[in-house]
C-alpha positions in Angstrom: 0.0 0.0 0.0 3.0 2.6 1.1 4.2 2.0 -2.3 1.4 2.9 -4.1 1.0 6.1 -2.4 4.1 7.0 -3.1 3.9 6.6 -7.1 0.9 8.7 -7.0 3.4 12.3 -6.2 5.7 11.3 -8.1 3.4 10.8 -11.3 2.4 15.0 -10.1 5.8 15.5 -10.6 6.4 13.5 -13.9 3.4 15.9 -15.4 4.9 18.9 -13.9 8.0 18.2 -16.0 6.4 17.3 -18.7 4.6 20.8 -18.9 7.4 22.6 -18.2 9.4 21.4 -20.8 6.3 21.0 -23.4 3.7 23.6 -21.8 0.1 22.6 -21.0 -1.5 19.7 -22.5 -3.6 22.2 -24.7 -0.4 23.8 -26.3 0.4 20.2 -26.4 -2.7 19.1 -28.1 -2.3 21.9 -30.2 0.9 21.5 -31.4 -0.1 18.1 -32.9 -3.0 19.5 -34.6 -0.2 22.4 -36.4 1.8 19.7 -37.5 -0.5 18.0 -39.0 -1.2 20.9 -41.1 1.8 21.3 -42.4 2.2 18.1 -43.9 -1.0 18.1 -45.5 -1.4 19.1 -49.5 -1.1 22.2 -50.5 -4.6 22.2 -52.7 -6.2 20.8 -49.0 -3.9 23.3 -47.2 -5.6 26.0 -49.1 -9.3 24.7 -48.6 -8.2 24.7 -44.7 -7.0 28.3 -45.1 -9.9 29.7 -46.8 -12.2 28.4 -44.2 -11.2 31.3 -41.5 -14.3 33.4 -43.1 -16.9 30.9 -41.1 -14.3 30.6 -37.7 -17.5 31.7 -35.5 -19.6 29.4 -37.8 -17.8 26.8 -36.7 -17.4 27.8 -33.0 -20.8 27.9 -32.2 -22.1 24.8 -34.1 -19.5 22.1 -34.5 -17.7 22.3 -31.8 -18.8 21.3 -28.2 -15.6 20.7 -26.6 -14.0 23.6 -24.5 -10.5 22.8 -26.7 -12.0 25.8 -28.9 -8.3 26.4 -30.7 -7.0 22.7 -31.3 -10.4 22.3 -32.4 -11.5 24.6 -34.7 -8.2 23.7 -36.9 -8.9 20.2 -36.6 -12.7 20.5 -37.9 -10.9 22.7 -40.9 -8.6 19.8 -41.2 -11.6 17.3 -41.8 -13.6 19.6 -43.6 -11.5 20.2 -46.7 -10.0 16.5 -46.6 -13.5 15.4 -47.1 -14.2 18.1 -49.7 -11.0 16.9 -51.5 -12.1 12.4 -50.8 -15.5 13.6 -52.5 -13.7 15.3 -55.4 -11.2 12.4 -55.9 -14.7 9.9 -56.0 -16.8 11.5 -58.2 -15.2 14.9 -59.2 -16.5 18.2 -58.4 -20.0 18.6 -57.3 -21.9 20.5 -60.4 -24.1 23.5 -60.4 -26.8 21.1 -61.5 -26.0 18.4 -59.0 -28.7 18.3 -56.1 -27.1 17.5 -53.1 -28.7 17.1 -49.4 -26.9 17.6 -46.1 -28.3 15.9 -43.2 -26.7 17.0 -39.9 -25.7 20.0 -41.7 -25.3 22.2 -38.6 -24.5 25.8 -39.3 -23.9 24.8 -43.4 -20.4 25.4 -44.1 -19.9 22.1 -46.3 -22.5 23.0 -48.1 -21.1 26.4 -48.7 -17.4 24.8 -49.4 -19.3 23.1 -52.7 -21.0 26.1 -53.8 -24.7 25.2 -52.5 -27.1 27.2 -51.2 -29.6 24.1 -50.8 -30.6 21.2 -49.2 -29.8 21.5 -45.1 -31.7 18.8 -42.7 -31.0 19.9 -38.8 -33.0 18.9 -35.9 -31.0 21.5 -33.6 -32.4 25.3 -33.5 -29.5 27.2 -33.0 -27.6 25.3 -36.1 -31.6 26.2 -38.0 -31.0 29.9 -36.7 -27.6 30.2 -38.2 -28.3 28.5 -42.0 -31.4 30.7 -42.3 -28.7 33.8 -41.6 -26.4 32.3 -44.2 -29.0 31.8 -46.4 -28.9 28.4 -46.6 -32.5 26.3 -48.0 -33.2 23.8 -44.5 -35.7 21.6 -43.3 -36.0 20.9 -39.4 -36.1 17.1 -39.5 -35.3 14.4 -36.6 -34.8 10.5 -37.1 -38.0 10.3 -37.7 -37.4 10.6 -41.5 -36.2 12.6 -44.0 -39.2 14.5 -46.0 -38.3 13.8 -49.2 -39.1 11.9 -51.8 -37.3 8.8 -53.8 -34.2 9.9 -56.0 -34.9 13.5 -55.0 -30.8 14.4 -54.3 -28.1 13.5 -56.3 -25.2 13.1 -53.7 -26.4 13.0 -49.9 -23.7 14.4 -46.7 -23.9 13.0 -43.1 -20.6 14.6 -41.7 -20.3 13.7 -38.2 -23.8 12.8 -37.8 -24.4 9.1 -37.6 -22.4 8.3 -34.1 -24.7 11.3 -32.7 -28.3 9.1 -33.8 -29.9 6.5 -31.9 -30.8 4.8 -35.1 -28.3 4.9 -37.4 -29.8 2.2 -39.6 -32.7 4.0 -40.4 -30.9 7.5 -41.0 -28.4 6.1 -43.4 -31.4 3.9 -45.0 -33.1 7.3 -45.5 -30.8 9.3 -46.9 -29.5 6.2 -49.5 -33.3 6.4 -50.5 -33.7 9.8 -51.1 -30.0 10.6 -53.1 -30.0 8.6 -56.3 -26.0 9.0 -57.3 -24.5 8.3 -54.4 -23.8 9.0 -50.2 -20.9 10.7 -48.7 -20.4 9.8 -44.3 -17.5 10.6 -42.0 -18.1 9.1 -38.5 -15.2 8.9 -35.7 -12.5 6.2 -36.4 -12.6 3.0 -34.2 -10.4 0.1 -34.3 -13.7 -1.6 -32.7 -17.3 -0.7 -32.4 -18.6 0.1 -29.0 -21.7 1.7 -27.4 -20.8 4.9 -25.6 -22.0 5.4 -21.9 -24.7 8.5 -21.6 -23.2 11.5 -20.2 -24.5 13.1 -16.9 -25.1 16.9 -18.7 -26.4 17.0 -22.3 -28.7 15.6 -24.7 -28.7 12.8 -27.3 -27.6 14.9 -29.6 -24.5 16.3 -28.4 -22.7 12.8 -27.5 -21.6 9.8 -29.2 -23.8 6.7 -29.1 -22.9 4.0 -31.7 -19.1 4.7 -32.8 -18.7 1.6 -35.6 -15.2 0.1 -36.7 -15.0 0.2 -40.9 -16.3 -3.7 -41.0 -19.5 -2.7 -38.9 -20.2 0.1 -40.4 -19.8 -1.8 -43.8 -22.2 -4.5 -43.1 -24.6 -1.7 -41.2 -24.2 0.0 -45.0 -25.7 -3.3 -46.6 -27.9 -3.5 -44.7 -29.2 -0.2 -45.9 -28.7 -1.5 -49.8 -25.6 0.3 -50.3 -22.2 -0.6 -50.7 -18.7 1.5 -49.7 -17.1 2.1 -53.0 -14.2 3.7 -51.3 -12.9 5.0 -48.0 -10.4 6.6 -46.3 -8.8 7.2 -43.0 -7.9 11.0 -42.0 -5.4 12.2 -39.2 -5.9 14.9 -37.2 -2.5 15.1 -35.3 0.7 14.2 -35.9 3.6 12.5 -33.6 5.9 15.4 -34.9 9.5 14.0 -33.8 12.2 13.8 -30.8 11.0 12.7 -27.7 7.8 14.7 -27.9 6.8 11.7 -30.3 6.9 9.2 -27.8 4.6 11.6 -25.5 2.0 12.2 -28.1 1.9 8.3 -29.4 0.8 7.5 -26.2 -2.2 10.3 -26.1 -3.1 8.1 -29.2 -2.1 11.0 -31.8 -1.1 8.3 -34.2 -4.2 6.9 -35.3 -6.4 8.4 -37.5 -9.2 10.5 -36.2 -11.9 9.8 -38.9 -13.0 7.7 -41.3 -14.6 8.9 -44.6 -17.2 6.5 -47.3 -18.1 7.3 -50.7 -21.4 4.9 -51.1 -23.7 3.8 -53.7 -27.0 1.3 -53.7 -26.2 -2.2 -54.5 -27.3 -2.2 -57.8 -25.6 1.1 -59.0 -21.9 0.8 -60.8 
């Protein structure tokens, strides 16, 4: 027992070295996310740059977590990596192209292809703020979308499925109602799991069903549709010297999303 006291202070101590020579874990954090960055294409460089213009856009509706720096680049990070997975799938998204975006929250992907319609949100604040922009939306929960067959050509869920309690039926819906094809980025997981409930909040501002790629591949089929591609995203980056050992064991090398390009089962 004595001994296990005793590892407890000097664990206090090992952090207070460690922020001292690295600063706090959100410079820390933060760092990763700037490295990451910097290694990324110039063309998706410049997609993250030019998304400063919706900073508070993205403050107030896609990001819950008090990290607000750290997390604003990374959401600029995922943002234009999907923009360039869905231009490297099916090439740029036309002016005659019909797209849907459910989960949309305050529009910005949307805006990133040049759209001005459809947005699906069930949260009023995120309703508030694509009405502002401008931005054609429907308030519409799980209980499905109001739409009918073949109405969209390309359909977005961005972050959306892992917040549903059905994600079955949401991705069933919006494969039904988007005839050329379905775009979906959910959190990356080695293995699927079933998050706890949180204490404070609401179902839709936590995780429920985070799915590894094989779940979420037969989940897909079981919707009709097939992944035609996919792709994993990083966030961070292990950067070098011994800061790389600190940051592989805060996980920062694995990826941080996955992204699908799906069709129905009987399209080519």
């Amino acid at each position: 027992m004595p001994a296990k006291l005793a590892i407890k202070p000097m664990l206090r101590l090992l952090r207070r070295l460690v922020d001292w020579r690295y600063g706090p874990k959100i410079e820390f954090y933060l760092r990763a996310v700037e490295d990451r960055y910097r290694k990324l294409l110039p063309s998706v460089c410049s997609q993250v740059d030019a998304l400063s213009k919706y900073d508070r856009h993205l403050l107030d509706c896609h990001i819950a977590s008090a990290a607000k720096a750290p997390n604003l680049l990374k959401v600029k990070i995922r943002l234009a990596s999907t923009k360039d997975f869905v231009e490297r799938c099916v090439g740029t998204i036309g002016p005659s192209d019909a797209v849907v975006d459910v989960g949309a929250a305050s529009g910005v992907f949307l805006q990133m292809l040049g759209k001005s319609e459809m947005a699906v949100e069930a949260w009023k604040p995120a309703l508030q703020y694509l009405r502002q922009a401008g931005i054609a939306a429907v308030e519409a929960g799980e209980e499905g979308l109001p739409f009918a067959n073949n109405h969209f050509d390309y359909g977005f869920a961005l972050e959306t499925l892992e917040h549903v309690t059905d994600p079955v039926g949401t991705l069933r819906e919006i494969g039904r109602v988007c005839q050329k094809g379905v775009f979906i980025s959910i959190p990356y997981r080695e293995t699927s799991q079933v998050v706890a409930p949180k204490v404070i909040g609401t179902v839709t501002d936590q995780h429920i069903f985070e799915l590894s790629h094989g779940d979420f591949d037969r989940m897909a089929a079981h919707c009709g549709l097939v992944v035609r591609a996919s792709e994993r995203v990083w966030l961070q980056d292990c950067g070098a010297g011994i800061e790389y050992f600190l940051r592989r064991r805060s996980g920062f090398h694995k990826p941080s999303v996955w992204l699908f390009y799906l069709t129905r089962r009987e399209s080519r």
